[in-house]
Backbone as numpy.savetxt, mean C-alpha at the origin, in Angstrom:
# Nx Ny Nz CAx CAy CAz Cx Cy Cz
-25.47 -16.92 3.03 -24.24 -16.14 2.96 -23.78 -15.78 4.37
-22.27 -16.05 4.42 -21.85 -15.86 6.37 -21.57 -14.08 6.14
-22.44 -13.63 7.66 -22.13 -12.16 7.14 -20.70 -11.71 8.13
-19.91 -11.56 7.24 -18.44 -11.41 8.39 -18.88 -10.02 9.60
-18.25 -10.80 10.14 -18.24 -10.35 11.48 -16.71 -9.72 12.09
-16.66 -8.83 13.74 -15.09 -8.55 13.57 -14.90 -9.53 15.08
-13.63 -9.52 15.27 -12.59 -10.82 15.87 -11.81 -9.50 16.41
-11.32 -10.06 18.00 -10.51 -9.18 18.67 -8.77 -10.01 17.89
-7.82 -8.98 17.23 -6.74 -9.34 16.89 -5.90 -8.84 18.11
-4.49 -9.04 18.67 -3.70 -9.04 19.23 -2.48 -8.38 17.93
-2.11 -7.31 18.69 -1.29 -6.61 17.92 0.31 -7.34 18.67
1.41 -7.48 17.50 2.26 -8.10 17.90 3.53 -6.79 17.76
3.36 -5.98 17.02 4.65 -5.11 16.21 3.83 -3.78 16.01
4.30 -2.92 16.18 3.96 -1.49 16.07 5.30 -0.91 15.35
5.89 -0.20 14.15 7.05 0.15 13.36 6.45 1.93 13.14
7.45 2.48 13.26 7.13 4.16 12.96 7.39 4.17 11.64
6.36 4.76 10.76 7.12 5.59 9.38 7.26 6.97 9.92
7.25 7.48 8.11 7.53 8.92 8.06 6.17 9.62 8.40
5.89 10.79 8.37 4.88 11.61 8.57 3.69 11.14 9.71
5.08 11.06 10.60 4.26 10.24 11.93 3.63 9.04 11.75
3.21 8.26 10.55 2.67 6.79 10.34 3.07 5.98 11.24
2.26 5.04 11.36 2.86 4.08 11.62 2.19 1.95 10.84
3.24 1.16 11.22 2.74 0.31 10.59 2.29 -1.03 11.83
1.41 -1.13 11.86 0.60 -2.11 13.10 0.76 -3.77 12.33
0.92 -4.07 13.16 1.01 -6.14 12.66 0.54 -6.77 13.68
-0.50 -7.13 13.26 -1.90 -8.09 13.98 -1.49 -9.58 13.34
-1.62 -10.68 14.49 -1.55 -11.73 14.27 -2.93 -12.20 14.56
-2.75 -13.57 13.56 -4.38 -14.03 13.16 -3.98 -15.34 14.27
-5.15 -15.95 14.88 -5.14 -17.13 15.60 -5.40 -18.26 14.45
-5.00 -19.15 14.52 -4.62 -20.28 13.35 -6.13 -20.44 13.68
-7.52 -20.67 14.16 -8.39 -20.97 13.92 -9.60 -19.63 13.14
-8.66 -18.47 13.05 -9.24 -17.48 12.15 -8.07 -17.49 10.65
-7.43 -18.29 10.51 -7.04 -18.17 8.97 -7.38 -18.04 7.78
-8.28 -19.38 7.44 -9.06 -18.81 6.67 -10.23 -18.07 6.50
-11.12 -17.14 7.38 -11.06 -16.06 7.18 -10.59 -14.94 7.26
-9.32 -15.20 7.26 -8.67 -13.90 6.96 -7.71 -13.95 5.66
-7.61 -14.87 4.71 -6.88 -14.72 4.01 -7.50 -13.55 2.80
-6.50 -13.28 2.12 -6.71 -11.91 1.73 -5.86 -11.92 0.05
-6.36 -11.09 -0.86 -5.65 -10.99 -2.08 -4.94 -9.40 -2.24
-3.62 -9.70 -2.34 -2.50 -8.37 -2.03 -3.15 -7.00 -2.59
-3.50 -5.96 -1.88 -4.23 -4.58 -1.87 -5.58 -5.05 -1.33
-5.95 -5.48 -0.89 -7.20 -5.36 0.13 -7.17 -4.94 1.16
-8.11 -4.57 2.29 -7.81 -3.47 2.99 -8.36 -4.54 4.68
-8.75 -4.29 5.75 -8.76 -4.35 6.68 -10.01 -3.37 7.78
-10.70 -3.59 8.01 -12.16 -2.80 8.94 -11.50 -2.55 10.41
-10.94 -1.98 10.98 -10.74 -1.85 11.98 -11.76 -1.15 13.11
-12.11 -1.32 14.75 -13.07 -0.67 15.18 -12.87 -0.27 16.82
-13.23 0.53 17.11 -12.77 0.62 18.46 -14.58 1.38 19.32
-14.52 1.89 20.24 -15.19 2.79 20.76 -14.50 4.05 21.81
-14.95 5.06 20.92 -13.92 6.61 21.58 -14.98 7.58 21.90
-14.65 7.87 23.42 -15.77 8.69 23.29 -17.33 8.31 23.78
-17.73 6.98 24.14 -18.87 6.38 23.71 -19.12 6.01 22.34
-18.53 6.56 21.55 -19.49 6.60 19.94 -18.63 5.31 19.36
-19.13 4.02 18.61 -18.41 3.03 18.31 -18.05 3.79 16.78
-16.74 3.75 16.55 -15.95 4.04 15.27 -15.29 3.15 14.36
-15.40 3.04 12.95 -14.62 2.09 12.62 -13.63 2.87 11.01
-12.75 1.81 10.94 -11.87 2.90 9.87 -11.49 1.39 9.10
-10.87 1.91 7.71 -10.71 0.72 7.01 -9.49 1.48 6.62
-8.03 0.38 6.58 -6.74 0.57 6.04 -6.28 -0.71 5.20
-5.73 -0.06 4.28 -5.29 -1.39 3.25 -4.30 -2.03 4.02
-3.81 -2.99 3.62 -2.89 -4.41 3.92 -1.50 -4.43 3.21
-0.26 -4.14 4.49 0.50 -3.64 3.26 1.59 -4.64 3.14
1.54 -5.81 4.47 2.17 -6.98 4.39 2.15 -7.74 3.16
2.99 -8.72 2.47 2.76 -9.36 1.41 2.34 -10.95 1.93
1.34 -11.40 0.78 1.06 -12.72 0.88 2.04 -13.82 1.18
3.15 -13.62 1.22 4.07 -14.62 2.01 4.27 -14.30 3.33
4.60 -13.49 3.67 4.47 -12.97 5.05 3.22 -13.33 5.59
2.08 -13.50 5.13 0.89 -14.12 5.68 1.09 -15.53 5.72
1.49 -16.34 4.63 1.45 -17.80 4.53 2.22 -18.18 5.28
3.31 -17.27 5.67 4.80 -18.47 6.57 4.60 -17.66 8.40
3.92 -16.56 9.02 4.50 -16.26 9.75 2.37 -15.89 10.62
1.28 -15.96 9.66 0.25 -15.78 10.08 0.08 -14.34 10.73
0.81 -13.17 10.11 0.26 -11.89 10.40 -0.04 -10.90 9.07
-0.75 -10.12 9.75 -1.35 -9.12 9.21 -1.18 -7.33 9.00
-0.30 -6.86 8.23 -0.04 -5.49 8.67 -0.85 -4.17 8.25
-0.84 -3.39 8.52 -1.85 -2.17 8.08 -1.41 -0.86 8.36
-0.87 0.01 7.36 -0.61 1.28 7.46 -1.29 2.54 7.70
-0.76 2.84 8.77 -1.91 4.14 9.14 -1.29 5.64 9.32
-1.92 6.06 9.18 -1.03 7.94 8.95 -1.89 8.71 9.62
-1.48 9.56 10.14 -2.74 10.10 11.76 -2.99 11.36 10.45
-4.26 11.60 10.52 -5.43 12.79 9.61 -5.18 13.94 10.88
-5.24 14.66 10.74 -5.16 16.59 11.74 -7.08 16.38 11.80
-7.02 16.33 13.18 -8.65 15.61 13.94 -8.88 14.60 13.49
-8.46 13.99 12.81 -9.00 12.52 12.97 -9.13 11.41 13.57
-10.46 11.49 14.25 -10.62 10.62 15.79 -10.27 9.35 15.68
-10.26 8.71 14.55 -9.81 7.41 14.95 -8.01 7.06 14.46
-8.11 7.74 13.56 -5.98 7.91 13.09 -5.43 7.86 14.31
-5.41 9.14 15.27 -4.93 9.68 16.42 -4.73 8.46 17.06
-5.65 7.71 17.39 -6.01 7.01 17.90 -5.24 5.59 18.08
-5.18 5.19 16.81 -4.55 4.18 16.16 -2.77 3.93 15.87
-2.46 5.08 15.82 -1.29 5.73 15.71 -0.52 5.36 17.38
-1.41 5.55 18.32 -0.74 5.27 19.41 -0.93 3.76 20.30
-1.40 2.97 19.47 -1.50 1.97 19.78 -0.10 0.67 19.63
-0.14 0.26 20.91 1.22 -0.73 21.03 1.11 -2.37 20.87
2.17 -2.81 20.69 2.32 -4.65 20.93 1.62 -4.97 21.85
0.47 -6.13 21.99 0.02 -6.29 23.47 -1.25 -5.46 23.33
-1.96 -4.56 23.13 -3.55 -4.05 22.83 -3.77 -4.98 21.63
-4.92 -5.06 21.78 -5.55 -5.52 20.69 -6.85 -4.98 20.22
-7.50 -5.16 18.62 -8.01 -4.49 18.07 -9.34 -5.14 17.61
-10.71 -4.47 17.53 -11.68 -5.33 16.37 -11.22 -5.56 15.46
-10.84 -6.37 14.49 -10.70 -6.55 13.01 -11.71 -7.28 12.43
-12.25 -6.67 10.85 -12.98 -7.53 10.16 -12.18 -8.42 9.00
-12.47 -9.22 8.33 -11.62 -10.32 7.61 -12.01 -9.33 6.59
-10.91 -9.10 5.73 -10.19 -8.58 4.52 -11.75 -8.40 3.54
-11.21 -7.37 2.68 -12.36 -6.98 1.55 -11.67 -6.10 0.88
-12.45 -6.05 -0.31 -11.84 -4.95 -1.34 -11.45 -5.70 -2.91
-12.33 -4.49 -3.84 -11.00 -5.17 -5.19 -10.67 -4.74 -5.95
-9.41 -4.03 -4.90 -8.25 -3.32 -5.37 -7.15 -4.66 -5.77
-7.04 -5.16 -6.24 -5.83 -6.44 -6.45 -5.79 -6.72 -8.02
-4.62 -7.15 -8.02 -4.54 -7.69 -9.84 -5.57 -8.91 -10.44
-5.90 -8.51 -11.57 -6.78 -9.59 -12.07 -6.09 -10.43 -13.05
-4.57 -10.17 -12.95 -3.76 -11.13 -13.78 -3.30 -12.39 -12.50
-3.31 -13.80 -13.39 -3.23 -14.53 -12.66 -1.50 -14.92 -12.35
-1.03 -15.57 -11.35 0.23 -15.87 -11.03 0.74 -16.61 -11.94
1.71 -16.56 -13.16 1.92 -17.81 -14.13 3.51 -17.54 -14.26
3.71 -18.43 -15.07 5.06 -17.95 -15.56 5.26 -17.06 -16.47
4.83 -16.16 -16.89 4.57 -14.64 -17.71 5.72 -14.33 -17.05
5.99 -13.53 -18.25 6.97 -12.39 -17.54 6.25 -10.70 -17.87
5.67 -10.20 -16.93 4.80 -9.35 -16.82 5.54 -7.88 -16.64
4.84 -6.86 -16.78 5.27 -5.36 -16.06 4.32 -4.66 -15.56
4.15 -4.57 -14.28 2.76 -4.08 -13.51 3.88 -2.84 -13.35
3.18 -1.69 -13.60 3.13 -0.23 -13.36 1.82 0.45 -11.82
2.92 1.34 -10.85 1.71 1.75 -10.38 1.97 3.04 -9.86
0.75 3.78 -9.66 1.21 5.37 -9.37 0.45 5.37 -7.98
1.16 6.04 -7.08 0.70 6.03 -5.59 1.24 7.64 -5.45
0.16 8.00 -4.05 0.70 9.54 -3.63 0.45 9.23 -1.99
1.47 9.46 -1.14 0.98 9.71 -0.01 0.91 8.22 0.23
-0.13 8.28 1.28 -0.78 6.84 2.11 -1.10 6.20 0.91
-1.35 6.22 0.01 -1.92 5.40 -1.21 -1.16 4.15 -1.43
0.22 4.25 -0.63 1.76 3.40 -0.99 0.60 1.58 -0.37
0.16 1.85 0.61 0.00 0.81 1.37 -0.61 -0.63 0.84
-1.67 -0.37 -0.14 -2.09 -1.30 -1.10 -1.04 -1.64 -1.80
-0.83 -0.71 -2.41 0.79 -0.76 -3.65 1.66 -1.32 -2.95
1.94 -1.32 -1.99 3.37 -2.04 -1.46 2.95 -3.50 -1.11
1.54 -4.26 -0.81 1.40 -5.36 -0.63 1.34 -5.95 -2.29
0.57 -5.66 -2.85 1.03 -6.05 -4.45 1.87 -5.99 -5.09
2.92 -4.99 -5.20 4.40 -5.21 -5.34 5.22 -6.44 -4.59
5.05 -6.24 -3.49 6.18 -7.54 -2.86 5.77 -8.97 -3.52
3.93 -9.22 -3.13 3.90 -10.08 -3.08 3.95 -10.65 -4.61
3.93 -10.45 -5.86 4.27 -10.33 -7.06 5.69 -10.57 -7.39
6.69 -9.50 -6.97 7.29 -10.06 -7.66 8.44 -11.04 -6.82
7.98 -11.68 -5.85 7.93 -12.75 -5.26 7.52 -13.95 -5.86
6.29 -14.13 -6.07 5.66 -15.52 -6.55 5.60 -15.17 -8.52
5.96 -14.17 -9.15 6.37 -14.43 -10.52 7.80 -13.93 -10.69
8.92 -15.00 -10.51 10.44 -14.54 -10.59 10.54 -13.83 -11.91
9.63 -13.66 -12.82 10.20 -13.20 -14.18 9.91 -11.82 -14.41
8.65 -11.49 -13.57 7.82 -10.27 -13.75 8.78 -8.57 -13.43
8.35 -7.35 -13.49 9.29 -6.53 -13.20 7.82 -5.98 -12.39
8.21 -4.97 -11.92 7.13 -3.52 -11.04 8.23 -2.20 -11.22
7.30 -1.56 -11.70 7.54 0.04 -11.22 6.79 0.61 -10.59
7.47 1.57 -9.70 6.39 2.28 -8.77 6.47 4.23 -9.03
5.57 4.71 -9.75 6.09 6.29 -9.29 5.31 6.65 -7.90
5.81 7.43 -7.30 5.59 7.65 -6.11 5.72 8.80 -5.53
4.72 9.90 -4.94 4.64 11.08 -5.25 4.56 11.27 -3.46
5.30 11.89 -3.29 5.03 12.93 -1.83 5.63 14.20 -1.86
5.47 15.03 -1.08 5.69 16.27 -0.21 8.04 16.49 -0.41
8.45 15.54 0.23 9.83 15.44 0.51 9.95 14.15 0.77
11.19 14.15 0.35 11.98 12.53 0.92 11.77 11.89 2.69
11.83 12.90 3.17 11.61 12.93 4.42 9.80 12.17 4.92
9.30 12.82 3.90 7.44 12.32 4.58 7.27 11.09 3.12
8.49 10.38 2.57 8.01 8.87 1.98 7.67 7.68 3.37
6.34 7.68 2.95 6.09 6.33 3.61 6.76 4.97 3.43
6.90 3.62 4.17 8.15 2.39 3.98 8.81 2.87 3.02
9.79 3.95 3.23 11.19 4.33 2.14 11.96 3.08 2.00
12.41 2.98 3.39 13.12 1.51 3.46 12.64 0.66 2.93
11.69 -0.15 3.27 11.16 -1.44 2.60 11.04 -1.29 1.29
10.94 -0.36 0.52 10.63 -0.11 -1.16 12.36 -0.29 -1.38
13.18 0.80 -0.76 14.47 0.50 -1.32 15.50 -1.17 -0.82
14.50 -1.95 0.12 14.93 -3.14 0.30 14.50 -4.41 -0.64
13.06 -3.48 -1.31 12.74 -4.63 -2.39 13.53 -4.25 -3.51
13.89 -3.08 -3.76 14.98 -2.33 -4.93 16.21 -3.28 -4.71
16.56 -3.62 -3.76 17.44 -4.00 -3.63 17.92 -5.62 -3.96
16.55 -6.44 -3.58 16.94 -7.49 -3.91 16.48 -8.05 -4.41
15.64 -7.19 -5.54 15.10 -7.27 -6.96 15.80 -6.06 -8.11
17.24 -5.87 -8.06 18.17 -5.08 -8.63 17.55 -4.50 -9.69
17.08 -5.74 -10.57 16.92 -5.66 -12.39 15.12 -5.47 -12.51
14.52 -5.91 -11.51 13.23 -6.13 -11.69 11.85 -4.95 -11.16
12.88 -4.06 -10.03 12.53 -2.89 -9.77 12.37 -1.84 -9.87
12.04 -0.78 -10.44 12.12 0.59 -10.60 11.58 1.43 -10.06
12.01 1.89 -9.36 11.30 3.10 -7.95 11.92 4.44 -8.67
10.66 4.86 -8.99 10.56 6.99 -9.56 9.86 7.89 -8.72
10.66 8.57 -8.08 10.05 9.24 -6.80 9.63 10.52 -7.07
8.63 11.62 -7.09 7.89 12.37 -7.88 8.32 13.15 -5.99
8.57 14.46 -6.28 8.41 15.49 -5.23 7.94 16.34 -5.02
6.73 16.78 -4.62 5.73 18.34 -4.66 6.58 19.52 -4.10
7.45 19.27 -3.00 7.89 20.69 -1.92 9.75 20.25 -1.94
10.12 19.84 -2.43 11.21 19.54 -2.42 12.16 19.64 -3.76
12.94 20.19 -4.08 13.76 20.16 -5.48 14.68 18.76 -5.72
14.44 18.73 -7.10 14.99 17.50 -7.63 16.16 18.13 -9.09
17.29 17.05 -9.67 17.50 17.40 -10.36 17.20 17.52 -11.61
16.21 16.40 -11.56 15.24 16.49 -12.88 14.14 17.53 -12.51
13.85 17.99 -13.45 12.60 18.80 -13.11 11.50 18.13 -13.87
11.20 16.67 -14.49 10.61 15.73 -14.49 9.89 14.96 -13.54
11.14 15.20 -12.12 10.29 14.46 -10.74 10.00 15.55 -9.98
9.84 16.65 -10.54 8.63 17.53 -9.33 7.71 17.80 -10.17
6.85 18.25 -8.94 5.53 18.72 -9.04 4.57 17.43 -8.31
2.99 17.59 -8.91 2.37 16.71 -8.67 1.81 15.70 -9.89
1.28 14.61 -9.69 0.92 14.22 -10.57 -0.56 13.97 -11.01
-0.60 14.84 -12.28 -1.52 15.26 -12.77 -1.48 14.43 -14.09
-2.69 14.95 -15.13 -2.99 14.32 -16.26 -1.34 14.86 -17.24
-0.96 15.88 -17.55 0.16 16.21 -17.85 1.57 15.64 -17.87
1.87 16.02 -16.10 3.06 15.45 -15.59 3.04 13.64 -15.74
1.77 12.41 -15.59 2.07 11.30 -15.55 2.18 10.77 -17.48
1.60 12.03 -18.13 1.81 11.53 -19.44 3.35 11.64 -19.94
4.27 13.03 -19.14 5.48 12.97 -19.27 6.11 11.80 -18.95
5.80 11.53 -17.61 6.67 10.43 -17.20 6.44 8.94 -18.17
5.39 8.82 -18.43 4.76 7.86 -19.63 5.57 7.98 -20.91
5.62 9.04 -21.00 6.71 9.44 -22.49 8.31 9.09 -22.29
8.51 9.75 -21.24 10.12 9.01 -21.09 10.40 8.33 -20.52
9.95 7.48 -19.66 10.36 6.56 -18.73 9.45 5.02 -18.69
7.99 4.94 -18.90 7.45 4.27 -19.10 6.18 3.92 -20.30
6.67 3.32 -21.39 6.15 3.30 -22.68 4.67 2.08 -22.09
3.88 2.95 -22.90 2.87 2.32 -22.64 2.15 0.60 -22.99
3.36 0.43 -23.92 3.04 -0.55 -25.24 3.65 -1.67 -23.99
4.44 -1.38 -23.26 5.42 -2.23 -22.32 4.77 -2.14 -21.33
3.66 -1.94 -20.55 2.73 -2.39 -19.15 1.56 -3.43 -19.66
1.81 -4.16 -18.60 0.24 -5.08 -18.41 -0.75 -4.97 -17.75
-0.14 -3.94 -16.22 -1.41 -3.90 -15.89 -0.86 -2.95 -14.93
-2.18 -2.11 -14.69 -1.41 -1.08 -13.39 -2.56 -0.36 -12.82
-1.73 0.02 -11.79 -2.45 0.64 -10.16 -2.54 1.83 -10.08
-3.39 2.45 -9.50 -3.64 3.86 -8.88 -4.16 3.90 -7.63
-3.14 4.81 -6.69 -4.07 4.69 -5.62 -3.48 6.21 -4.60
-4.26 7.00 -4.02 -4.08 8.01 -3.88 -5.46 9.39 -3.79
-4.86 10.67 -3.91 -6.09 11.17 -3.73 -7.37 11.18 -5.18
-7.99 11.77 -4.84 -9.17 11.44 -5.73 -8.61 12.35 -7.09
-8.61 13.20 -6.93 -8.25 14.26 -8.10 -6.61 13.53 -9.09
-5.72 13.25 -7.75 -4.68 12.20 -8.58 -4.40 10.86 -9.16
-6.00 10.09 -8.59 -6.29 8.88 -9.34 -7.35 9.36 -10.90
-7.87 10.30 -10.88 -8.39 10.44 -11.78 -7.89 11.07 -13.08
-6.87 12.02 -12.16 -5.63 12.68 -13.87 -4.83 11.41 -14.45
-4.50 10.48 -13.10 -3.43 9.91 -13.90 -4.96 8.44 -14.67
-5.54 8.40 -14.38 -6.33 7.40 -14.89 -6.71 8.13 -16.39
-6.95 9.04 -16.78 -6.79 9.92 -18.11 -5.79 10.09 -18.59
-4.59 10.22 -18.03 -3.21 9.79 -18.27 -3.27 8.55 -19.44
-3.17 7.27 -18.69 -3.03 5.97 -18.81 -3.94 5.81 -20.20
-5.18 5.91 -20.29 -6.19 5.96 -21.01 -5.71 6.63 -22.52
């Protein structure tokens, strides 16, 4: 068994989100391709040394599998933690540094295969959780033209949504096939359906009026621990 190992990547693109994030795009050298290919929500080992002390952090992959196949990069969303030695860290890193990376792991990804189905993947994200979710969304309903995605999507304010843009650019040119439900903890909405947090309660509401259960095939959670586990009792 080859035990993966990490590879200095060359960062090409550094993009700001909201809540200070940012999104890093590492290009792979065509003689590390295939190990790095990756199945959409898998995550990324990143490693540095700060301090003396060697550190390493793992961020999901939020580029989609076409963007890997036609252009050979790699993106990874990161959101700086309050002390967190390696976020901080990472967060200020530019085009031109480059990084340890380990080749892709994780299995967080769909276990439905690419066909001509016409499918409905449902997924509930809070926060940084978007980053897996947004590589399985694109790359989906990309390579199945028939399939739909919904995403509920829970933050703080409109202001601290992570890729707002890129979600409302796939809304956009997936009109009929998209549905973005944006859930708000600190911010007022006119539904009082999309605030609060999402809990075992609130995701069974939204389940009741907006997404019937009989109509998903398969779906995601990803987020904090307490909100993957209400809404996973939710779903259930």
């Amino acid at each position: 068994m080859t035990i993966p190992r990490f590879h200095s990547l060359p960062i090409t693109q550094v993009s700001s989100q909201a809540a200070g994030a940012v999104a890093i795009t590492f290009a792979v050298p065509q003689a590390l391709r295939q190990d790095f290919d990756f199945e959409p929500g898998q995550f990324l080992t990143l490693a540095t040394t700060l301090g003396g002390q060697h550190v390493r952090r793992s961020y999901s992959i939020c580029s989609s599998i076409q963007q890997w196949a036609t252009q050979g990069t790699l993106e990874v969303g990161v959101k700086p933690v309050p002390g967190g030695l390696f976020s901080n860290w990472a967060v200020q890193l530019r085009p031109g540094d480059s990084v340890n990376v380990m080749p892709p792991d994780g299995r967080f990804y769909s276990r439905l295969p690419a066909t001509g189905e016409l499918r409905h993947r449902v997924a509930f994200a809070a926060g940084s959780g978007i980053t897996p979710i947004l590589s399985i969304m694109a790359s989906r309903l990309q390579a199945e033209p028939g399939s739909r995605f919904s995403l509920v999507y829970c933050n703080q304010r409109v202001s601290s949504i992570m890729f707002n843009e890129r979600l409302q650019d796939l809304k956009d040119r997936y009109p009929a096939r998209v549905n973005l439900i944006h859930v708000l903890t600190r911010q007022g909405q006119e539904a009082a359906l999309l605030q609060g947090r999402l809990d075992t309660h609130k995701v069974g509401q939204l389940l009741h009026a907006l997404l019937p259960v009989q109509d998903i095939d398969e779906a995601f959670i990803c987020g904090p621990e307490g909100m993957i586990v209400s809404t996973q009792q939710a779903l259930i």
